[in-house]
MIKE-387517 format. One record per residue: residue number from 1; residue in one letter; x, y, z of N, C-alpha, C, O in turn. Coordinates in steps of 0.2 Angstrom, whole numbers. Atoms other than C-alpha are relative to their C-alpha. Example, Ala and Ser with C-alpha at 12.3 -4.5 7.8 and 13.67 -1.06 7.14 Angstrom:
+-----+------+-------+-------+-------+-------+-------+-------+-------+-------+-------+-------+-------+-------+
| pos | code |  n.xx |  n.yy |  n.zz | ca.xx | ca.yy | ca.zz |  c.xx |  c.yy |  c.zz |  o.xx |  o.yy |  o.zz |
+-----+------+-------+-------+-------+-------+-------+-------+-------+-------+-------+-------+-------+-------+
|   1 |    A |     4 |    -6 |     0 |    62 |   -22 |    39 |     4 |     6 |     0 |     9 |     5 |     3 |
|   2 |    S |    -4 |    -6 |    -1 |    68 |    -5 |    36 |    -4 |     5 |     3 |    -1 |    11 |     4 |
+-----+------+-------+-------+-------+-------+-------+-------+-------+-------+-------+-------+-------+-------+
This chain:
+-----+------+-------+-------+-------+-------+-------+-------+-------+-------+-------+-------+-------+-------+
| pos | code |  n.xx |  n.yy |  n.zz | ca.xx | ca.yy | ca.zz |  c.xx |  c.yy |  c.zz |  o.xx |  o.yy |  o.zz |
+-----+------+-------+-------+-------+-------+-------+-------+-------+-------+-------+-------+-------+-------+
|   1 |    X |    -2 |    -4 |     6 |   -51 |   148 |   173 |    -6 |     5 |    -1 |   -11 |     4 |     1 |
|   2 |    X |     2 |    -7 |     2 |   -57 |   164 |   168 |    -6 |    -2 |    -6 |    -5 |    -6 |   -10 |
|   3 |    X |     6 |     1 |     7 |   -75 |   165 |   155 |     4 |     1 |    -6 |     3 |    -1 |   -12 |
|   4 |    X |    -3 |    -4 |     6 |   -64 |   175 |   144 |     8 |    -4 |    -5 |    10 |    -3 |   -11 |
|   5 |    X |    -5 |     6 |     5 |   -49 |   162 |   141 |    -3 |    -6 |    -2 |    -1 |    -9 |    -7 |
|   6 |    X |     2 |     6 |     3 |   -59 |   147 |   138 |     0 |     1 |    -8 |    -1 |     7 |   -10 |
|   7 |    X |     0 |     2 |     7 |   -58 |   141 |   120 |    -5 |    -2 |    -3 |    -6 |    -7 |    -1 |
|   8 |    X |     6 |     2 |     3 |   -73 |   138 |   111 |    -1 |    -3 |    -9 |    -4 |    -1 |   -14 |
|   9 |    X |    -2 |     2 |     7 |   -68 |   126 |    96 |    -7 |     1 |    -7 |   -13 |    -2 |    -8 |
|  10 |    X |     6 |     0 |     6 |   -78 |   132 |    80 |     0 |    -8 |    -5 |     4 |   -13 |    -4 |
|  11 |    X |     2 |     5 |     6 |   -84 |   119 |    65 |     3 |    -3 |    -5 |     1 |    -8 |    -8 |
|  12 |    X |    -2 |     0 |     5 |   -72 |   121 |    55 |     9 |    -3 |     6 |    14 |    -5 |     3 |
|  13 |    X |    -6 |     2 |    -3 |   -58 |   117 |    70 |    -1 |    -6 |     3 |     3 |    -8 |     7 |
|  14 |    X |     2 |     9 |    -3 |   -67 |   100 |    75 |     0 |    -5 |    -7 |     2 |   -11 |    -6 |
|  15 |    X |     1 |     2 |     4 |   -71 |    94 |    59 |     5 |     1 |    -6 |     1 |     3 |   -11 |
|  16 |    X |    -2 |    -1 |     7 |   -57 |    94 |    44 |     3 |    -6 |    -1 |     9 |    -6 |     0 |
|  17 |    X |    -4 |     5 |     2 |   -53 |    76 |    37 |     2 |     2 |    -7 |     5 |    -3 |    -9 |
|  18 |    X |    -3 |    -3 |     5 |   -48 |    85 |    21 |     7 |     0 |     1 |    11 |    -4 |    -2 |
|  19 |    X |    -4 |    -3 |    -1 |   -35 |    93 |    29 |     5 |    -7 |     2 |    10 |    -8 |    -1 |
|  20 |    X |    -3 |     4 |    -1 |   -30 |    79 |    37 |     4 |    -4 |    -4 |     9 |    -7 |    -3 |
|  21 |    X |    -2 |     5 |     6 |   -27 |    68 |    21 |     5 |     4 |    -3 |    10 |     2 |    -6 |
|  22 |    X |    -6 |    -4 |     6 |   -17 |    83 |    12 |     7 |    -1 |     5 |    13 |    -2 |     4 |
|  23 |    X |    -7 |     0 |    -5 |    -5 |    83 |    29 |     3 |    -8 |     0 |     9 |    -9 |    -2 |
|  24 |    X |    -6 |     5 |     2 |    -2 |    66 |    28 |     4 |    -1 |    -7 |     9 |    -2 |    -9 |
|  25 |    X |    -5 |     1 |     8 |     1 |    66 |     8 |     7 |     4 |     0 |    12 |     2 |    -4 |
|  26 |    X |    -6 |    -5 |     1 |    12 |    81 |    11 |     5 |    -3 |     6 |    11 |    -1 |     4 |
|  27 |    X |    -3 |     3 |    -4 |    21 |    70 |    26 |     4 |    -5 |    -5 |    10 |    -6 |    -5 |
|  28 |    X |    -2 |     5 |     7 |    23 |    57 |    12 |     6 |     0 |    -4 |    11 |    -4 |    -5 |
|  29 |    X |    -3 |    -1 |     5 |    28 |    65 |     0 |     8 |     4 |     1 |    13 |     3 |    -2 |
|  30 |    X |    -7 |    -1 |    -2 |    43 |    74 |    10 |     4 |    -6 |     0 |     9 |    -7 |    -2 |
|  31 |    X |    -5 |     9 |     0 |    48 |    55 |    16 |     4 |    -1 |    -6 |    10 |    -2 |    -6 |
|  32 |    X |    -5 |     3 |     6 |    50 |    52 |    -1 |     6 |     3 |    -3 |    11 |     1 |    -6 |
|  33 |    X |    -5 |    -4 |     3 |    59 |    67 |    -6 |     8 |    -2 |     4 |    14 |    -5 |     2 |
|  34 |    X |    -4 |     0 |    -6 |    68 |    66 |     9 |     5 |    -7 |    -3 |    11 |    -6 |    -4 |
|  35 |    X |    -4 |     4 |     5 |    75 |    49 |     2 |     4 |     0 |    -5 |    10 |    -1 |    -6 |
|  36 |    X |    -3 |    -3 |     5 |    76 |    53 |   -13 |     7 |     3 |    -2 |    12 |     1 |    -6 |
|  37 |    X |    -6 |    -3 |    -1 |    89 |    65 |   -10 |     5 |    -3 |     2 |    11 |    -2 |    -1 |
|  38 |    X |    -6 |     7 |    -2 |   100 |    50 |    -2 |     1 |    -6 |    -5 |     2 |   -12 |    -5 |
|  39 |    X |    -1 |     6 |     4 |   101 |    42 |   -17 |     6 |    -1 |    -2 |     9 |    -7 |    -2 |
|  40 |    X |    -7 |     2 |     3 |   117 |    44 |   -25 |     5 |    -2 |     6 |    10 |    -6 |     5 |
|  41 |    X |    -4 |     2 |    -7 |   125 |    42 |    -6 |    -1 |    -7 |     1 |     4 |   -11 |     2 |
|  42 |    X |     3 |     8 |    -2 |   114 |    24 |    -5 |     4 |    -4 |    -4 |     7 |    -9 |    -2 |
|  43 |    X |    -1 |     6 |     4 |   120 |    17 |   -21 |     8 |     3 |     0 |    11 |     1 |    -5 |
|  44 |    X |    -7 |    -1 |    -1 |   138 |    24 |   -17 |     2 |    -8 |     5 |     5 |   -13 |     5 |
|  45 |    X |    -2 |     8 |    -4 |   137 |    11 |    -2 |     0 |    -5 |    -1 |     4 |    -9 |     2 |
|  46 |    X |     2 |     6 |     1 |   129 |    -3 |    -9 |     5 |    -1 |    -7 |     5 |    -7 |   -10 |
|  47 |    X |    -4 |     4 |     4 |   143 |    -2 |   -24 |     7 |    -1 |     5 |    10 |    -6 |     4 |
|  48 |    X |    -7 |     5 |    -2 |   158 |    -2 |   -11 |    -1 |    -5 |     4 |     4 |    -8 |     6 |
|  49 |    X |     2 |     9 |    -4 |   149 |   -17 |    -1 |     3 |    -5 |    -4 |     8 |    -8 |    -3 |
|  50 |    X |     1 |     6 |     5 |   146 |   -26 |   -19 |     9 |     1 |    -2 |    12 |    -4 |    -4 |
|  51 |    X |    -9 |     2 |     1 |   167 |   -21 |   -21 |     5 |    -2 |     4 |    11 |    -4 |     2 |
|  52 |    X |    -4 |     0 |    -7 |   173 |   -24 |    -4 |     5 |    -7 |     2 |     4 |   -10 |     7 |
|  53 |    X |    -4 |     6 |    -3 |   185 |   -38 |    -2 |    -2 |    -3 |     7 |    -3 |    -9 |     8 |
|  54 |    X |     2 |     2 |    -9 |   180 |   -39 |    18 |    -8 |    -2 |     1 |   -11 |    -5 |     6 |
|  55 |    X |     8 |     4 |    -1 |   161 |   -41 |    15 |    -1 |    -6 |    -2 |     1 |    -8 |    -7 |
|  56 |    X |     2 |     6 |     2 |   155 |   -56 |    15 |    -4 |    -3 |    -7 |   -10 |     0 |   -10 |
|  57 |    X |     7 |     2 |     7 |   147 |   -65 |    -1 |    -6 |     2 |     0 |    -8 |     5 |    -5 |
|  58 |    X |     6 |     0 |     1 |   131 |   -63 |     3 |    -1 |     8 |     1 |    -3 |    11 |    -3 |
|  59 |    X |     1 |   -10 |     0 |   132 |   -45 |     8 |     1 |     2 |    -6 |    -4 |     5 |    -9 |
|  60 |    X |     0 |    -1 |     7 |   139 |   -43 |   -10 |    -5 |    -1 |    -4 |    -7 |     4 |    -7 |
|  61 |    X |     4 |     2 |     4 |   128 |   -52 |   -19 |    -8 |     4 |     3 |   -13 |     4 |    -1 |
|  62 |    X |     5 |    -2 |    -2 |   115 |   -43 |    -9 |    -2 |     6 |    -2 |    -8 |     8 |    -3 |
|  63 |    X |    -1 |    -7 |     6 |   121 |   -26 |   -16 |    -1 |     1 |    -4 |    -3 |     7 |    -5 |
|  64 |    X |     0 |     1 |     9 |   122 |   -32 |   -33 |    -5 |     1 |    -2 |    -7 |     5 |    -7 |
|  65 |    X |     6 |     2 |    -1 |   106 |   -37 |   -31 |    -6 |     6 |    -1 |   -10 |     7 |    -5 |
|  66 |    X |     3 |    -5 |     0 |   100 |   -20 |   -25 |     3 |     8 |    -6 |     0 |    13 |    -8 |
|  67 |    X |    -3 |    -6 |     6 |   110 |   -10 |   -38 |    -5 |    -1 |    -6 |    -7 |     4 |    -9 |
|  68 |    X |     3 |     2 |     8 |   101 |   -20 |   -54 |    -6 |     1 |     1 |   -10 |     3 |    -3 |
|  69 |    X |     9 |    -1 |    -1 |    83 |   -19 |   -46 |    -3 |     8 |     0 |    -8 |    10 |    -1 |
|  70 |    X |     3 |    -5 |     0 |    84 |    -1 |   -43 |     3 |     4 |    -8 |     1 |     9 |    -9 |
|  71 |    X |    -4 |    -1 |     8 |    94 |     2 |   -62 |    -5 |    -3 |    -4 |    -8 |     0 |    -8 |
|  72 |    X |     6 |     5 |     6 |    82 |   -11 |   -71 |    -5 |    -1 |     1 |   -10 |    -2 |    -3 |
|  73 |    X |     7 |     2 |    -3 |    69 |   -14 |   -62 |     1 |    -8 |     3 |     6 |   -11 |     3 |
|  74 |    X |     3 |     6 |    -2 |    62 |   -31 |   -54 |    -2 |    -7 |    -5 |    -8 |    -8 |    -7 |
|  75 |    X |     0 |     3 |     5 |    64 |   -45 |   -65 |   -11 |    -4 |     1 |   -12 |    -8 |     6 |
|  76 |    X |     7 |     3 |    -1 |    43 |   -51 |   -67 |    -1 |    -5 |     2 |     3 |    -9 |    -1 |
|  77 |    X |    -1 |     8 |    -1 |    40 |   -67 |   -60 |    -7 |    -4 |    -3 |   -13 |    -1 |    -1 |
|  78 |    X |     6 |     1 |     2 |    27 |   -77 |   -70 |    -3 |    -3 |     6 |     0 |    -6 |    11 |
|  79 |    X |     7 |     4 |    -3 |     9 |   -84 |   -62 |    -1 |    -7 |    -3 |    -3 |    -7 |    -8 |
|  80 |    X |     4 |     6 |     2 |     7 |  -104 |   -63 |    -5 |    -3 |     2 |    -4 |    -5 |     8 |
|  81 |    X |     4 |     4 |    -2 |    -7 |  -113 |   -61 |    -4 |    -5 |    -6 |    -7 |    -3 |   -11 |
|  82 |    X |     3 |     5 |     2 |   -14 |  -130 |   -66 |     6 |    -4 |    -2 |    12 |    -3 |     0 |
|  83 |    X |    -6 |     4 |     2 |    -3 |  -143 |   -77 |     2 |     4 |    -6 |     8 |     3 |    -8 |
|  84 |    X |    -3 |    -1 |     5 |    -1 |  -133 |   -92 |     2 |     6 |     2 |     2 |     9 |    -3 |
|  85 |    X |    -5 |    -4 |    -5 |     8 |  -120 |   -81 |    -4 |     9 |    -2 |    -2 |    14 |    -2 |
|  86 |    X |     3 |    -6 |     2 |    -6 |  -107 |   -86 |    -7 |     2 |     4 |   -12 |    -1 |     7 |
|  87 |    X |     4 |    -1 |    -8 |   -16 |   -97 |   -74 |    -7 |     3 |    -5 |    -8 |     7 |    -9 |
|  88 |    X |    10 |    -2 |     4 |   -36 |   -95 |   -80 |    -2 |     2 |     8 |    -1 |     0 |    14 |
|  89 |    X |     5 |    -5 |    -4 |   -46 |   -83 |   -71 |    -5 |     1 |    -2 |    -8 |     3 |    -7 |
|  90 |    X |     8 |    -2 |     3 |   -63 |   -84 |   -69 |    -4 |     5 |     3 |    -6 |     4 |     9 |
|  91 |    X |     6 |    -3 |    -5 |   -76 |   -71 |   -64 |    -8 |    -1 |    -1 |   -12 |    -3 |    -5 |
|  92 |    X |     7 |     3 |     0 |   -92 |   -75 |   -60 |    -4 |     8 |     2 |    -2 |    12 |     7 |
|  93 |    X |     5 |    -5 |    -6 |  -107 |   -61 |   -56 |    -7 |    -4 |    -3 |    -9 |    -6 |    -8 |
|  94 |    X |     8 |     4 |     0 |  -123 |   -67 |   -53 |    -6 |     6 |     1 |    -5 |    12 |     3 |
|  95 |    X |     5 |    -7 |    -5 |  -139 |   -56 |   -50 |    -6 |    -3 |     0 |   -10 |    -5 |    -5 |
|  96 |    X |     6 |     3 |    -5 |  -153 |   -63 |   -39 |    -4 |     6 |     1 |    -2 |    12 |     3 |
|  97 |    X |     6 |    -5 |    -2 |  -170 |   -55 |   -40 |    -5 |    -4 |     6 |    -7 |   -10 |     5 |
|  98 |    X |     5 |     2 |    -7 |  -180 |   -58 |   -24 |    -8 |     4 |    -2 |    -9 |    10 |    -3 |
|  99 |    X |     7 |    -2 |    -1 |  -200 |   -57 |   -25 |     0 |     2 |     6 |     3 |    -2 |    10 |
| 100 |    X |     2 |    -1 |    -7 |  -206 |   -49 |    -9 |    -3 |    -6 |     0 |     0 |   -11 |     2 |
| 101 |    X |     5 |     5 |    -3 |  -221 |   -61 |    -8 |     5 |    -7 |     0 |     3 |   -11 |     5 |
| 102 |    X |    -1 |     5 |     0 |  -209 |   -75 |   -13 |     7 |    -3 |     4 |    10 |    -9 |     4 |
| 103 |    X |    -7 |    -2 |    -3 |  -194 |   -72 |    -3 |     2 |    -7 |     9 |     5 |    -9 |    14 |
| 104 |    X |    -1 |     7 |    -9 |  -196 |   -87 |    12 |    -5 |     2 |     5 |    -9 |    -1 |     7 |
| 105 |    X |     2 |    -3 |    -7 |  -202 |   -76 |    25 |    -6 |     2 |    -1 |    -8 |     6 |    -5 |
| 106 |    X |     4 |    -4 |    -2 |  -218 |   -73 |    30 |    -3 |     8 |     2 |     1 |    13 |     4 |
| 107 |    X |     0 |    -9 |    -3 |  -226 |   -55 |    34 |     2 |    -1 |     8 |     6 |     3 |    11 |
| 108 |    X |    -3 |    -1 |    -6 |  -226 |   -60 |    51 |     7 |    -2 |     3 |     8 |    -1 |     9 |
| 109 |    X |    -9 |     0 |    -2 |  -206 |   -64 |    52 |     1 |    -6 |     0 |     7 |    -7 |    -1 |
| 110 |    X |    -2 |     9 |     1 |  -207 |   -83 |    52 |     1 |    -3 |    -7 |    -3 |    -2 |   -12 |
| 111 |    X |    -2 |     5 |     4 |  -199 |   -95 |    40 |    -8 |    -2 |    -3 |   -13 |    -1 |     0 |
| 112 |    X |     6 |     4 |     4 |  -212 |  -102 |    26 |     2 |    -6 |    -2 |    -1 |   -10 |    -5 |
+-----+------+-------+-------+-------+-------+-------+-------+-------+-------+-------+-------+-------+-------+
């Protein structure tokens, strides 16, 4: 090849993980529009599933299922733990001050 066609990537075209994060967010963020827009079409399907004489139960029920979670939300499911069905959280932080001089190791690198 010719001196005069080579490319000579500047600083600014090797280096932009900015850019990269706003492309993927703006990738994202279409996705979702992108969905979004299918929405009245989705839950068109999943009601004549959940009305369908020919679908089977479970497909119904699985419709239904999918119309009240995205209408109401997820109903919460509580956390149990122990016998009284209540869940304890403990945090613990510690903080260890180390002495140079007292720290195990010698200056010369060996165990004391």
């Amino acid at each position: 090849m010719s001196d005069d066609l080579e490319y000579e990537p500047k600083v600014a075209d090797v280096y932009r993980p900015v850019a990269r994060r706003t492309a993927k967010a703006r990738t994202l963020t279409e996705i979702r529009s992108l969905a979004r827009s299918h929405t009245r079409t989705a839950i068109n399907v999943l009601v004549g599933i959940m009305r369908s004489n020919d679908a089977t139960p479970a497909a119904r029920v699985s419709a239904a299922n999918a119309i009240l979670d995205r209408g109401w939300g997820k109903v919460a499911q509580p956390i149990e733990n122990g016998e009284d069905g209540l869940l304890e959280l403990v945090h613990r932080i510690e903080r260890i001050i180390v002495h140079p001089e007292k720290s195990g190791v010698s200056e010369s690198g060996a165990d004391v």
